[in-house]
Every structure is written in C-alpha cells, then in structure tokens.
N, CA, C and O of each residue as an XYZ file, in Angstrom:
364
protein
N       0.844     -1.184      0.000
C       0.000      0.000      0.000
C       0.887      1.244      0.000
O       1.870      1.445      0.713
N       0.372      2.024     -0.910
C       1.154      3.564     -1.314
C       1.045      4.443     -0.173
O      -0.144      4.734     -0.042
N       1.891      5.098      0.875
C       2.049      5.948      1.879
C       1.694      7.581      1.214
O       1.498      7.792      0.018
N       1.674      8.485      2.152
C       0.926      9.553      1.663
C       2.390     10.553      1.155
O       2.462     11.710      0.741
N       3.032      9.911      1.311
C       4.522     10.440      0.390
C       4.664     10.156     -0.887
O       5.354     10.747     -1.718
N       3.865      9.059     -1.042
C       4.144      8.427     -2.580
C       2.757      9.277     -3.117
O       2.943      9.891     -4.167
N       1.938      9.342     -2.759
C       0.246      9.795     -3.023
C       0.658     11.465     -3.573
O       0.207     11.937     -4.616
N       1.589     12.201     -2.643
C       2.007     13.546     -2.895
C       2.549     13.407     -3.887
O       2.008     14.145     -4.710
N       3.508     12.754     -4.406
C       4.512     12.988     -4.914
C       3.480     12.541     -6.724
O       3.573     13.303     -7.687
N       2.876     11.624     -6.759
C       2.019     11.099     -7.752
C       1.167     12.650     -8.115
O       1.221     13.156     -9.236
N       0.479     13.201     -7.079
C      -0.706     14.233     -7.437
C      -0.087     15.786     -7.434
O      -0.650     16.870     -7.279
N       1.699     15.335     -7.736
C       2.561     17.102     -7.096
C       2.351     17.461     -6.748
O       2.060     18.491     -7.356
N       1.991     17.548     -5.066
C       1.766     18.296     -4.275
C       2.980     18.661     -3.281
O       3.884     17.895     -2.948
N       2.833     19.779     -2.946
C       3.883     19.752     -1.541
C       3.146     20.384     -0.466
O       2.971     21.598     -0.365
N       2.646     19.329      0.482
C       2.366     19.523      1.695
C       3.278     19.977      2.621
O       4.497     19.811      2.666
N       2.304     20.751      3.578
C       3.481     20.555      4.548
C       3.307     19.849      5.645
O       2.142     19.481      5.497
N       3.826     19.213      7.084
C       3.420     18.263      7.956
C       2.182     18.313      8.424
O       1.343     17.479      8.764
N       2.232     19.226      8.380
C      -0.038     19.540      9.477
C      -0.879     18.917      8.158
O      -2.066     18.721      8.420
N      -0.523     18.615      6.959
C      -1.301     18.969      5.688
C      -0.975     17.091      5.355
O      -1.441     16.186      4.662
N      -0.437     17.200      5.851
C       0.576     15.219      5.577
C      -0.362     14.638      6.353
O      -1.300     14.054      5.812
N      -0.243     14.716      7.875
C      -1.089     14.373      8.501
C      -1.875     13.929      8.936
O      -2.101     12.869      9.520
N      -2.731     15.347      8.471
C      -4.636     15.594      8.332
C      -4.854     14.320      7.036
O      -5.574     13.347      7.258
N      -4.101     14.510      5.650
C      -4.563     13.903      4.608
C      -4.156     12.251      4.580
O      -4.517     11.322      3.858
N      -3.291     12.348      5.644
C      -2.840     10.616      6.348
C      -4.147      9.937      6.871
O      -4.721      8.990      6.335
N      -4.585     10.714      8.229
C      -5.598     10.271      9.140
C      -6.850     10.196      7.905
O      -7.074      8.987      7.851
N      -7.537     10.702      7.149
C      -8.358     10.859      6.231
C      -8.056      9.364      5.381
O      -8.717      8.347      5.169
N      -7.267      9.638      5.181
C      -6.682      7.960      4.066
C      -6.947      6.693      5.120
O      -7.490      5.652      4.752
N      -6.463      6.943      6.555
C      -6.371      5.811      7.221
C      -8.125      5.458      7.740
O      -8.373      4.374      8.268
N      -9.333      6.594      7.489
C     -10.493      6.860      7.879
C     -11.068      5.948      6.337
O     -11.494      4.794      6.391
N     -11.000      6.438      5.549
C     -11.271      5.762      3.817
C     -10.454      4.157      4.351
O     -11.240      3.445      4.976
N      -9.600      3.794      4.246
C      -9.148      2.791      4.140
C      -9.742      1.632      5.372
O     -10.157      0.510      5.081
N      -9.686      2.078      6.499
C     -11.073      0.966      7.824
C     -13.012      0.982      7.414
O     -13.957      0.381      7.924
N     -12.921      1.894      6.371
C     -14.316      1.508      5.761
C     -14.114      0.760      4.917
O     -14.682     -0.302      5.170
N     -13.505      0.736      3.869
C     -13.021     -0.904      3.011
C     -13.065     -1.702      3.571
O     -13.996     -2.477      3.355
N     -11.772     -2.121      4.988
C     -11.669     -3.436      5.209
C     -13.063     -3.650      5.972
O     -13.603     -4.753      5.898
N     -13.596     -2.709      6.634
C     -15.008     -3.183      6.884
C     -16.134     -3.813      6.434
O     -16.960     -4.539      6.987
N     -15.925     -3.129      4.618
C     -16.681     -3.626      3.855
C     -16.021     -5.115      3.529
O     -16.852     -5.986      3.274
N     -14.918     -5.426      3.512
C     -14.254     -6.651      3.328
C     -15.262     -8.071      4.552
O     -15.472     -9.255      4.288
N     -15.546     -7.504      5.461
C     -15.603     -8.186      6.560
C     -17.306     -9.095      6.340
O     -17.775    -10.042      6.971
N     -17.849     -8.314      5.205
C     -19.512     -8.598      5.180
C     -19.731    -10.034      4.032
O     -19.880    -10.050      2.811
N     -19.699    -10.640      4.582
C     -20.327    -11.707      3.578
C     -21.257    -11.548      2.983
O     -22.263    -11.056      3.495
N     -21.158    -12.118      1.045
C     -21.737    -11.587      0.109
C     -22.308    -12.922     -0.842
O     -22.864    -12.941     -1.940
N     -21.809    -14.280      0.329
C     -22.074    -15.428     -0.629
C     -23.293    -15.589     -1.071
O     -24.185    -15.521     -0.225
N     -23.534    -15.750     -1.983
C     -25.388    -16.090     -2.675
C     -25.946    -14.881     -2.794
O     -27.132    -14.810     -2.474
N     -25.461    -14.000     -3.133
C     -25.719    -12.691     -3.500
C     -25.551    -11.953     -4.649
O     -24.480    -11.426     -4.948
N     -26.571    -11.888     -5.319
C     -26.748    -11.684     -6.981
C     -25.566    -10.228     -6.607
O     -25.282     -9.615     -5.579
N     -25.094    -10.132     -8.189
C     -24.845     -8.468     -8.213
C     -25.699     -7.668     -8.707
O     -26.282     -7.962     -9.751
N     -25.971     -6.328     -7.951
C     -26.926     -5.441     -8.426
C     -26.417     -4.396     -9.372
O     -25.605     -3.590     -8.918
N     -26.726     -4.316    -10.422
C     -26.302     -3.158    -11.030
C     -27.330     -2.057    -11.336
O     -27.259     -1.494    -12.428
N     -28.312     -1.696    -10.424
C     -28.817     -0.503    -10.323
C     -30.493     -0.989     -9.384
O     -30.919     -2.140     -9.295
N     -30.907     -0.210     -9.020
C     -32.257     -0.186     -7.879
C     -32.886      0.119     -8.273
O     -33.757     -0.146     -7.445
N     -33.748      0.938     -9.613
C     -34.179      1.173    -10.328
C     -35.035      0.616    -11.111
O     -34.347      0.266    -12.070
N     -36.405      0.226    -11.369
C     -37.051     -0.884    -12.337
C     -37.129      0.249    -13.417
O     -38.125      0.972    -13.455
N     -36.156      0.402    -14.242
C     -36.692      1.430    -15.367
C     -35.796      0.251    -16.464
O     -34.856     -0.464    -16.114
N     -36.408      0.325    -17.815
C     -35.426     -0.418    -18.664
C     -35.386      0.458    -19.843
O     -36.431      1.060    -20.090
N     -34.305      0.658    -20.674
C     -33.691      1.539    -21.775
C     -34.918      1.347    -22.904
O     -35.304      0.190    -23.067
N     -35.332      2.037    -23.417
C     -36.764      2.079    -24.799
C     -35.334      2.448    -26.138
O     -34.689      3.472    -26.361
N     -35.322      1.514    -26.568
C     -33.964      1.273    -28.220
C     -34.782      1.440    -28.895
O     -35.925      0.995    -28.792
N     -34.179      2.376    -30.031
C     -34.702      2.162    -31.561
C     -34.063      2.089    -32.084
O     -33.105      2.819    -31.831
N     -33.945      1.091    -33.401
C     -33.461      0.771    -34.637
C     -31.918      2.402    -35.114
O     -31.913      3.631    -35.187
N     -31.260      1.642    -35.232
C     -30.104      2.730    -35.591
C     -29.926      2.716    -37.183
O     -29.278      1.879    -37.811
N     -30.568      3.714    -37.670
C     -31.231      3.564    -38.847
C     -30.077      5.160    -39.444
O     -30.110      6.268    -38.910
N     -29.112      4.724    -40.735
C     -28.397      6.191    -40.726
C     -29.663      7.097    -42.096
O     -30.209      6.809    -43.160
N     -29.595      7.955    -41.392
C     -30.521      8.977    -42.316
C     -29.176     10.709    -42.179
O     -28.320     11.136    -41.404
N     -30.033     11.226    -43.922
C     -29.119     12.185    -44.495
C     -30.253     13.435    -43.957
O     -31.328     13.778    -44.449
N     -29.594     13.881    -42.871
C     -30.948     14.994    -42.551
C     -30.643     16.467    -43.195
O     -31.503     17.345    -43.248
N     -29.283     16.625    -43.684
C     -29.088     18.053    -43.541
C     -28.201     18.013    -44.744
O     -27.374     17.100    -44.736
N     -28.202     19.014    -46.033
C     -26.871     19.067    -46.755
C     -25.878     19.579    -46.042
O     -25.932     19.995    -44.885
N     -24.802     19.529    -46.894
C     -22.979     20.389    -46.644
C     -23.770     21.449    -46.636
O     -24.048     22.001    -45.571
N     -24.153     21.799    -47.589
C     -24.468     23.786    -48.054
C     -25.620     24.006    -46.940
O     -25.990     25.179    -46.984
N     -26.106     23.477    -46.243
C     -26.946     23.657    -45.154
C     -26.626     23.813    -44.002
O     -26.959     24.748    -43.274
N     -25.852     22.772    -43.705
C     -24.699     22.936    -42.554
C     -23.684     24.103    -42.254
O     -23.353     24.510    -41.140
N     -23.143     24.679    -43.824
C     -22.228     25.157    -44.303
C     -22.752     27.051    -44.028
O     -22.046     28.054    -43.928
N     -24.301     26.872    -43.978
C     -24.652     28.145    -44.167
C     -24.758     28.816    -43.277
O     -24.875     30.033    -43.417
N     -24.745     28.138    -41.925
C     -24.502     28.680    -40.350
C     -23.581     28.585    -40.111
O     -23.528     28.675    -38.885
N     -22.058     28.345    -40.754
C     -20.901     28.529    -40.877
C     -20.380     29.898    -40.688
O     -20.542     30.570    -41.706
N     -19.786     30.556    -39.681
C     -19.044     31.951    -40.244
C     -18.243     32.162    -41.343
O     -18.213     33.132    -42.101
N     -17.565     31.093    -41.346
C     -16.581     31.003    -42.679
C     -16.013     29.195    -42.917
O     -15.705     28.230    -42.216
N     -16.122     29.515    -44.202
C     -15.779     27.898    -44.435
C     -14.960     27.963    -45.586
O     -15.058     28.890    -46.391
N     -14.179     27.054    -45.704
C     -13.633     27.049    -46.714
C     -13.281     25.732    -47.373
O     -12.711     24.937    -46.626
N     -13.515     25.312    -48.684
C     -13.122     24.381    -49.362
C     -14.380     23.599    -49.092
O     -14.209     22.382    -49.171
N     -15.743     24.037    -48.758
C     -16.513     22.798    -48.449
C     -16.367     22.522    -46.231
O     -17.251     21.843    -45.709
N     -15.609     22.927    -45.621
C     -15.527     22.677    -44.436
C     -15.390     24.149    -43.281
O     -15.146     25.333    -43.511
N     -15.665     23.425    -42.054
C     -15.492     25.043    -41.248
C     -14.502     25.564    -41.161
O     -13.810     24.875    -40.412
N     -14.045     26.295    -41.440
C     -12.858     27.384    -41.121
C     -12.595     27.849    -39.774
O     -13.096     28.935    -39.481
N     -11.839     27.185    -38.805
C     -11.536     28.049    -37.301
C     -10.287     28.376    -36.922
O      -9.368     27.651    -37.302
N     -10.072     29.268    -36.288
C      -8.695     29.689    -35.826
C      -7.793     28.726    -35.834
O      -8.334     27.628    -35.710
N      -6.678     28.678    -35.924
C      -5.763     27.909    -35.639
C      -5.705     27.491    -34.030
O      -6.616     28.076    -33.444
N      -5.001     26.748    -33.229
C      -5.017     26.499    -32.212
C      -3.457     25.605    -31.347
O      -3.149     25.290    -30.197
N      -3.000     25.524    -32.378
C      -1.427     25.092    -31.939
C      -0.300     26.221    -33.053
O      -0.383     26.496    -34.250
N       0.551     26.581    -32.130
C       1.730     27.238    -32.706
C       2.601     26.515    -33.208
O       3.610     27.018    -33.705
C-alpha cells in the first residue's frame, strides 16, 4: 500500500506536515471503511447493477441524411473548401 509520500509525490503536491497528517488520518479513515466492507459476507448474492425498475426504450439505428454540406455550411461563419474554417489552435 502507497504511503501519503508516494500519493504527494504522484498528485505534485507539496504539503506541509499539518497537511501530511490531516490527509494521512483521512486515508487511514477511507481505508477501515473498506476493510469493513471486506468483513460482510456476500455469498449467494446476486450483483446489483442498479435499484431502479426502469429499462432503456432502443430504436433501430437507422443512418438517415438529414441536412446538406451547403446547409450545414450556411450557419458557418466562414468555411472554406466545403468545411469550417476556425482559428488555428497550436503554434
């Protein structure tokens, strides 16, 4: 198990001792609710993946042409060659 030196050093932080600590005792508070949860027997116990009786309503993925280029193109500020035209963004 990763100590809260290795945890700093992973998320660059620089704590300082009051800040080590506090975020130690917190880790060691998170970490006795795990093994707690470790402690509960789960044999014969479906997995739940949600509490919810709702189920997904699918439709057919059907490709349709809803819109031309020149349609698309016309709420364009500027386009060029057929495509949108935007600032550049890497030097």
């Amino acid at each position: 198990m990763l100590g809260i030196k290795e945890y700093e050093s992973m998320a660059m932080l620089d704590l300082d001792d009051s800040e080590r600590d506090k975020l130690g005792r917190c880790f060691d508070a998170i970490t006795a609710g795990f093994e707690a949860l470790e402690q509960v027997c789960t044999d014969g116990v479906e997995p739940l993946v949600t509490v919810l009786n709702l189920c997904n309503v699918m439709r057919d993925d059907v490709a349709k042409k809803l819109l031309t280029r020149d349609e698309i193109l016309a709420n364009a500020p500027e386009e060029y060659d057929g495509f949108f035209k935007v600032p550049g963004t890497l030097a």
